[in-house]
VMD Tcl script that draws the C-alpha trace (Angstrom):
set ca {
  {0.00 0.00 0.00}
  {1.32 3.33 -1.16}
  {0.87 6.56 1.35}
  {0.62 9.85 -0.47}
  {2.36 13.00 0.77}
  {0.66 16.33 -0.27}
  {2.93 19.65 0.62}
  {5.78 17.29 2.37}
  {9.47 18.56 2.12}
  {11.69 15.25 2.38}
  {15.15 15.25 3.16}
  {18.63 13.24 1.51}
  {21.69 13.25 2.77}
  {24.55 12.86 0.42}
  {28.18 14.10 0.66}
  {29.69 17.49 -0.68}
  {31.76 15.70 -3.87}
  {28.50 13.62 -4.85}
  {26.86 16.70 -5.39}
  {29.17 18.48 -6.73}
  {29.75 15.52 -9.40}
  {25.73 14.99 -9.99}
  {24.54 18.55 -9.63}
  {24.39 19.72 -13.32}
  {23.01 16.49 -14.48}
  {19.54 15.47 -15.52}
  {19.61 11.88 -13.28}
  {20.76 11.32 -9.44}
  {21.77 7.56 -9.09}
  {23.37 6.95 -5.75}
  {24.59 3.67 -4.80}
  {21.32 2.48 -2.94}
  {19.11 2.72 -5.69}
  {21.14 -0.06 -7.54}
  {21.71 -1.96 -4.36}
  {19.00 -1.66 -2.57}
  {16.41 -0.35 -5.26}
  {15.53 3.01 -3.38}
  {16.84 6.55 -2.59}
  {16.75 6.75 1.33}
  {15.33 9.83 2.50}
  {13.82 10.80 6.01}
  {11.38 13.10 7.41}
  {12.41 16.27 9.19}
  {12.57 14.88 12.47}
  {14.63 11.84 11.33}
  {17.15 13.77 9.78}
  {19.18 13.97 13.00}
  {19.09 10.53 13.91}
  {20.04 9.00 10.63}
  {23.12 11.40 10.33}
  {24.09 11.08 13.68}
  {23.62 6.90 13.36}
  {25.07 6.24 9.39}
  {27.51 10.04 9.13}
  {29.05 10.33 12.44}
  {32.32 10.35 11.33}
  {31.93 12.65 8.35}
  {31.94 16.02 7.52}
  {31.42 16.97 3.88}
  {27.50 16.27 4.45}
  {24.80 18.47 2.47}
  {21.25 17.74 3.45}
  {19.19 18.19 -0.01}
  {15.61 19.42 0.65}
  {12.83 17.43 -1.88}
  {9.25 18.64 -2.07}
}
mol new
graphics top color blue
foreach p $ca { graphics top sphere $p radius 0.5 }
foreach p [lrange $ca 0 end-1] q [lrange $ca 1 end] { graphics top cylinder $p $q radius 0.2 }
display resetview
């Protein structure tokens, strides 16, 4: 069963040089979507924990912003 989100912002964390390699281009592939057949994304309020449980050792983190 499929949920749909009116007006929701969702959030993707993904590393400085990713971006700035994927930016200009038409398609975002990250590795998960071949792997694991999805883009992981959060809500808001999960935003925190996820970085702070799969990123705690980096720092070259953007947060992109998807509505």
């Amino acid at each position: 069963m499929y949920t749909i989100f009116h007006n929701m912002t969702i959030y993707h964390i993904i590393d400085s040089q990713t971006w700035n390699n994927t930016k200009d281009s038409k398609k975002y592939s990250p590795p998960s979507l071949n792997k694991e057949k999805f883009i992981h994304a959060s809500k808001k309020e999960q935003v925190l924990p996820t970085a702070n449980r799969r990123y705690q050792d980096r720092d070259n983190l953007l947060l992109l912003a998807i509505d």
